[in-house]
Each structure stands twice: as C-alpha cells, then as structure tokens.
C-alpha positions as CSV (number, residue, x, y, z in Angstrom):
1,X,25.8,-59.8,-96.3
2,X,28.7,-59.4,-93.6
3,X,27.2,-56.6,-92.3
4,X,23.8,-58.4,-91.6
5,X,23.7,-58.4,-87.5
6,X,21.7,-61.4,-86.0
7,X,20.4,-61.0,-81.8
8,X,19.2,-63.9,-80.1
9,X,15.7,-64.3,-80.0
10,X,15.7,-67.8,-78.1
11,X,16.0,-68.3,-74.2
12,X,18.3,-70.7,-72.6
13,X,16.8,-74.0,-71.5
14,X,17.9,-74.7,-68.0
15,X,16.8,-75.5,-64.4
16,X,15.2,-71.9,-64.5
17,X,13.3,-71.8,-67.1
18,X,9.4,-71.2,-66.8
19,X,7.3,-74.1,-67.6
20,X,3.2,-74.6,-67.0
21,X,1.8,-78.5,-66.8
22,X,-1.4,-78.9,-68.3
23,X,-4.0,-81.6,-69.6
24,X,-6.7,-81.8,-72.0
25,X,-8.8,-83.1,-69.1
26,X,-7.7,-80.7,-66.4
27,X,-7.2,-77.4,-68.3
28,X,-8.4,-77.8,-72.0
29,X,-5.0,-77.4,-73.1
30,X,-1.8,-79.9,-73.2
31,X,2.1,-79.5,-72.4
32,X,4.2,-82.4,-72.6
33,X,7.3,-84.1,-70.7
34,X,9.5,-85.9,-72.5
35,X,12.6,-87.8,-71.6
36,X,15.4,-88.6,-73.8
37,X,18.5,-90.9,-73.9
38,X,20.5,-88.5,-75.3
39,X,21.1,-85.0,-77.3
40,X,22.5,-87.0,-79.9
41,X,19.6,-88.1,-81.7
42,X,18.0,-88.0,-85.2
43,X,18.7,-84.8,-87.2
44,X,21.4,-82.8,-84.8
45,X,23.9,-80.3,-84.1
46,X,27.1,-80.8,-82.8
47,X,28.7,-78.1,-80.5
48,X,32.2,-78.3,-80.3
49,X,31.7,-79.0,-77.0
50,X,30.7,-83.2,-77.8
51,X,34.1,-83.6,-77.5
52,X,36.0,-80.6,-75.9
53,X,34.3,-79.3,-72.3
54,X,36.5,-76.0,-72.8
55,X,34.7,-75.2,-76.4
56,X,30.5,-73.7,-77.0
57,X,28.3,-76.5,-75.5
58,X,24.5,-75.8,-77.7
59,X,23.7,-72.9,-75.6
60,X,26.2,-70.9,-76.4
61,X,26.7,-71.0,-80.1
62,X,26.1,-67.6,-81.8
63,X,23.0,-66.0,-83.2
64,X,24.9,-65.6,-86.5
65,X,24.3,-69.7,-87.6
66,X,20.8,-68.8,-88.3
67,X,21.0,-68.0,-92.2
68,X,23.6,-68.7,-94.6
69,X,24.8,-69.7,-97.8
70,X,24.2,-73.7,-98.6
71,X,26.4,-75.7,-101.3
72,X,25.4,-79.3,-101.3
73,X,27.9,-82.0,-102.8
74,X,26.9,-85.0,-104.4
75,X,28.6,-88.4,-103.7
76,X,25.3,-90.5,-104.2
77,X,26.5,-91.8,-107.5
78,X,29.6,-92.9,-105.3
79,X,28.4,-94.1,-102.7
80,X,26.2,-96.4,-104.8
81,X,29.1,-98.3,-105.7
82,X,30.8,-98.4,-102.5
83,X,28.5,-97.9,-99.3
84,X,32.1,-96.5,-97.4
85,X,33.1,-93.9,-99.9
86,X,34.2,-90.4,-97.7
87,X,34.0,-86.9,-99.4
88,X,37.9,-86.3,-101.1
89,X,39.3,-83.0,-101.6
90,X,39.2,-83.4,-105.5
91,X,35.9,-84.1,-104.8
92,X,35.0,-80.5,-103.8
93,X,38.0,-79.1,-106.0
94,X,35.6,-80.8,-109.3
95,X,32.3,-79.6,-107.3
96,X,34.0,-76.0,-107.8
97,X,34.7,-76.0,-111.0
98,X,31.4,-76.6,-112.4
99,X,29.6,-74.2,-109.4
100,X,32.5,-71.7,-108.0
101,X,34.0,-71.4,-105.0
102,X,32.6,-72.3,-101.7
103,X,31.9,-68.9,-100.1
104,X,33.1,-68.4,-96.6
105,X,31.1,-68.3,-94.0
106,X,29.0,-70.8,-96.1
107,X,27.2,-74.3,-94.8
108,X,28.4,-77.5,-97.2
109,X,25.9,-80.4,-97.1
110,X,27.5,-83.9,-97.9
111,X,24.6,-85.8,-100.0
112,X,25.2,-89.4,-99.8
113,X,21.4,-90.5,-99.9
114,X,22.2,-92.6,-97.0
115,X,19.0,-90.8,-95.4
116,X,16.6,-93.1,-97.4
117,X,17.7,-95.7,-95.0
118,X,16.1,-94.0,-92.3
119,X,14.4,-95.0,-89.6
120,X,16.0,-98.6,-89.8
121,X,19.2,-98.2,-87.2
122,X,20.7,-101.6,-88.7
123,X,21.3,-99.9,-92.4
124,X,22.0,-96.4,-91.2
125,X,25.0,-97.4,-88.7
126,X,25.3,-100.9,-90.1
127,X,27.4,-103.9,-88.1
128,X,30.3,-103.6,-90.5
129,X,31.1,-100.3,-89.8
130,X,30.5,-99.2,-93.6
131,X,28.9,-95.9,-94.6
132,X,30.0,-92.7,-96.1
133,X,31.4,-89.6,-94.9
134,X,34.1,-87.2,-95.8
135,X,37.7,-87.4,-95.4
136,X,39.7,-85.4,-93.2
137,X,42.0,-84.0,-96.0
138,X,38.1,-82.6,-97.6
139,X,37.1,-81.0,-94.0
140,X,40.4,-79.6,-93.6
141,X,40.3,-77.9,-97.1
142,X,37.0,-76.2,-96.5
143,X,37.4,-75.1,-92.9
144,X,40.8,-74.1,-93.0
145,X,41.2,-72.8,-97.1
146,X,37.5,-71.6,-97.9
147,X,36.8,-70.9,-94.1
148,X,33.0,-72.3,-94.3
149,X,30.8,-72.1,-90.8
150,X,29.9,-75.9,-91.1
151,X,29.3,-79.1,-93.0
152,X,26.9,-81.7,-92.4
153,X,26.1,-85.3,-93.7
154,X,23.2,-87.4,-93.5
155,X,25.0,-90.5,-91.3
156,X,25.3,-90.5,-87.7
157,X,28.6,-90.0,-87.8
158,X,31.6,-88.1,-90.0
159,X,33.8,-90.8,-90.8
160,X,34.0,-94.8,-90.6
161,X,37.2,-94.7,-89.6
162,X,37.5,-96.3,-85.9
163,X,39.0,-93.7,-84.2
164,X,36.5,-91.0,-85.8
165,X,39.5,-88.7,-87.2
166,X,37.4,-86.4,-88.9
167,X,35.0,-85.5,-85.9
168,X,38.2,-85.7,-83.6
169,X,39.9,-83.1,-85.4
170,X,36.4,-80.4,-85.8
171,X,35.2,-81.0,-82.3
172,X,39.0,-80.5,-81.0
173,X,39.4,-77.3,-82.8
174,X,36.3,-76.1,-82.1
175,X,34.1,-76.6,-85.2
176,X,30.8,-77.6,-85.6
177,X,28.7,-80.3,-87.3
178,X,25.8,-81.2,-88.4
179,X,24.4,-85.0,-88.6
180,X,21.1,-87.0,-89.8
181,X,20.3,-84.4,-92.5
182,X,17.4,-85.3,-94.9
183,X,16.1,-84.3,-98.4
184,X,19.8,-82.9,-99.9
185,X,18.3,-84.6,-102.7
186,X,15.6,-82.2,-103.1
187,X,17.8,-79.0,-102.7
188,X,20.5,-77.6,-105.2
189,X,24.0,-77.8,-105.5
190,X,24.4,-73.5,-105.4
191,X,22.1,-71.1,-105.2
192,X,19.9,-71.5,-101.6
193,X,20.1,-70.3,-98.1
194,X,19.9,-72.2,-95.1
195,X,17.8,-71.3,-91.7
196,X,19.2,-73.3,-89.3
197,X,17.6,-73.8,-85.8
198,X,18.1,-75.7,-82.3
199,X,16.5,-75.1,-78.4
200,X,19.6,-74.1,-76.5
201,X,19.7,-76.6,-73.7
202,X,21.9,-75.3,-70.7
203,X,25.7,-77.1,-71.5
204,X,24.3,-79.6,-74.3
205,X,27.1,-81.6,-75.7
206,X,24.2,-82.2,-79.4
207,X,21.7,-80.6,-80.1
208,X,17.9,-81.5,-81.8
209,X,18.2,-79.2,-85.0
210,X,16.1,-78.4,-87.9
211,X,17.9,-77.2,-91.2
212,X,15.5,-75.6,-93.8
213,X,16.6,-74.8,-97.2
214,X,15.3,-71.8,-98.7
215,X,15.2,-72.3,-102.7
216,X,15.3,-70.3,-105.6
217,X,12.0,-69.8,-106.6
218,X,12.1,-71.9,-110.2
219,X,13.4,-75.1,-107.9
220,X,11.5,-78.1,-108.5
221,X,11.3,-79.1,-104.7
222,X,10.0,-77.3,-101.7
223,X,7.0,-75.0,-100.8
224,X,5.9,-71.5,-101.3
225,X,4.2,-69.4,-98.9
226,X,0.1,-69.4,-99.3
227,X,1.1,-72.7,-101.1
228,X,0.5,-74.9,-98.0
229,X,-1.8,-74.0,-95.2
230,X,-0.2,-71.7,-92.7
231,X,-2.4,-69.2,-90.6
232,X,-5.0,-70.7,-89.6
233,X,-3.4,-74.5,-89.5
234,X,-5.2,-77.3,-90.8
235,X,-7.8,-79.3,-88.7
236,X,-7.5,-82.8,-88.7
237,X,-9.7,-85.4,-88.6
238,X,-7.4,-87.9,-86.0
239,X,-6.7,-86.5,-82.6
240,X,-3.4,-86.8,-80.6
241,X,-3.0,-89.4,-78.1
242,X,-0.6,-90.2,-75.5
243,X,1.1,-93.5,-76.4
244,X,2.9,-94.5,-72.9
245,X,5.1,-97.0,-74.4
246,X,6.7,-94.7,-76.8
247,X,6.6,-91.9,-74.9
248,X,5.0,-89.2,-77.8
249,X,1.8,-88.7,-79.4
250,X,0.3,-90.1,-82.1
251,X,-2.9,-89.5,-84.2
252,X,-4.6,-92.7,-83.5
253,X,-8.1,-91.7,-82.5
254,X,-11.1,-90.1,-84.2
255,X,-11.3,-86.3,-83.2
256,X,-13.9,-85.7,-80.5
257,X,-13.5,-81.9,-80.3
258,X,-15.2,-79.5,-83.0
259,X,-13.5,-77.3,-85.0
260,X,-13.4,-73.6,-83.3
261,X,-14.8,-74.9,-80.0
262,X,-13.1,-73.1,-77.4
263,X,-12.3,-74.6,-74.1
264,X,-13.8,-72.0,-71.8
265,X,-15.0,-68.9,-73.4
C-alpha cells in the first residue's frame, strides 16, 4: 500500500566503514577482499547516476525500491524469431489487455530468455550488436503514462541501438534500471511482488543487485519457507577454497572441519 513506510536498514559502503580481516588459519573465521573491474557487472542496478553525476548514484536511492508490484512481459516467442526484437508499446498495450493495467509505482521485467545464454559473453553481447531490448516509445509509455518505479531486462544493455537511446533517455531523466535479470521464465506475468536489494557503495555509478520474486502460493516455480533448509544451513561435504587466479572461492576440497566444531570454545 501507499501508506506502507520503508527506513533504511543498510549502511553506506565507503572509506569509513568498519571492516575486520581474518583467516581460517589465523582466527578460525574468514573475511574476504575482493577487487572488481567494475559496478557494472552480472545482475545490476542502474542509478541514474551511470550517466548523469547530478542524479542518485547507488547510495542514495530510496528505501522505498525494496518491495513492489512485478508484471513480467513476454517477448521470448519474438525474440526467437529475431534475436534484435525491442519491447513496442502495442506490445505492453496487448500485455494489458489480457492482465490490466500496469500499476504505478510497479517494477516491469522484460523476458526475452536471453539469460539462458549466460555465462558465455560472446552470445550475451554478441559481435553483431544483435539482442533484444525495449524501444524507447515502450519505456516512455510506462514511466511517463503508468508512472512504474522501474523496468529491467535480462541483456547487458536497454537497446541495440548504437547510441543506446533508450538508456540515454532513463539515466538523463533520472530513472533507473535494472540489467542481467534471470529466471522471468519462472515467475508470472501479474500477480507477485518483488524484494529488491543492492550494498550501497559510496557514489556507485551500478550497482550488484539481487531481485527476488515473491509468488503466489499455487505458482509452479519458486520455494516455500521450511521447504528448503534455512536455520540451521546445510553442511556440506566440499570446503571453500581460495582460488588466486579467479579471485573467489570455490568448493574444491574435501571438508576437514566437523560439523558443530567450534573454533575456540
């Protein structure tokens, strides 16, 4: 509801912020450094600010994105047939007339499919330039006529178009986006929230993001709580080790710690 108030619960990530190093070895519990390229990578959130310094960088987008209202529109069958086809406004005009109208304040979700492609960089942002998106006459129609909070797609990008119109025009006006979504084919058209959540790094132009869809409870897809191990997590039989050349963890190595042993008490 509109009158639902939302405070933020997460602290900014800056030169500040408390941090404790630790090892297995040294302490009997880890924290890990990473370093990234960039804030634009795999599933993300784009501040206004990726293209605009004067508009929210990450850090300062509102506590209100949390939870909203999801619609998801299909182009997979069209994008089948051509691997460039972008999201028309007759497009969502038909999506509307079998669902309703895009509430306000709402998220829309562009399902192309194009996700399956993932991780392979060469058929997700292909060298001819094709893959889907949305056009800007459809982004303009549901930011500025059914005044939704956001869309998102599952390419890198908005648009194939060369000059990136589409994310030209949101970033420049101060909208948002989101980008490398997964799953839409697992969620429903109408009918699901979505819980949306980033670290808020100090003037981020993108932002790491996780978007959760929360499901009717007769929707084929998805989870229930008590359904999946939660509280305690499960053990596993692989431990984590650092791999240096990709610079993350990985469960590579049989677990030489018993379940329940504690490290000093």
């Amino acid at each position: 509801p509109t009158t639902t108030k939302f405070q933020q619960g997460t602290g900014r990530l800056d030169e500040k912020s408390p941090y404790a190093p630790f090892t297995y070895e040294k302490t009997g519990l880890e924290t890990t450094a990473y370093t990234f390229a960039t804030d634009q990578f795999g599933t993300q959130l784009d501040p206004p600010a990726h293209w605009h310094q004067c508009f929210p960088a990450i850090d300062e987008l509102p506590a209100t994105l949390a939870l909203r209202k999801l619609a998801v529109i299909s182009i997979a069958d069209k994008v089948k047939a051509d691997a460039n086809y972008h999201l028309t406004a007759a497009d969502v005009r038909a999506w509307e007339r079998t669902n309703g109208m895009i509430p306000a304040g709402s998220v829309v979700m562009v399902r192309s499919d194009w996700s399956k492609r993932w991780p392979d960089a060469s058929r997700i942002q292909p060298a001819d330039g094709r893959f889907p998106g949305s056009t800007i006459e459809a982004i303009k129609l549901l930011h500025l006529e059914r005044k939704i909070l956001l869309h998102g797609h599952e390419p890198l990008d908005a648009d194939s178009t060369p000059t990136l119109v589409v994310e030209d025009w949101l970033m420049n006006n101060g909208y948002m986006q989101a980008e490398g979504v997964t799953n839409l084919d697992q969620v429903p058209a109408t009918g699901a929230l979505i819980a949306i959540g980033f670290p808020r790094l100090k003037g981020g132009t993108g932002g790491y993001a996780s978007f959760t869809a929360i499901c009717p409870p007769d929707w084929t897809h998805g989870a229930r709580p008590r359904e999946v191990a939660e509280a305690p997590l499960p053990y596993n039989d692989k431990r984590l080790v650092w791999n240096e050349t990709k610079g993350l963890r990985e469960r590579t190595a049989p677990c030489d710690k018993p379940k329940g042993k504690q490290s000093f008490n």
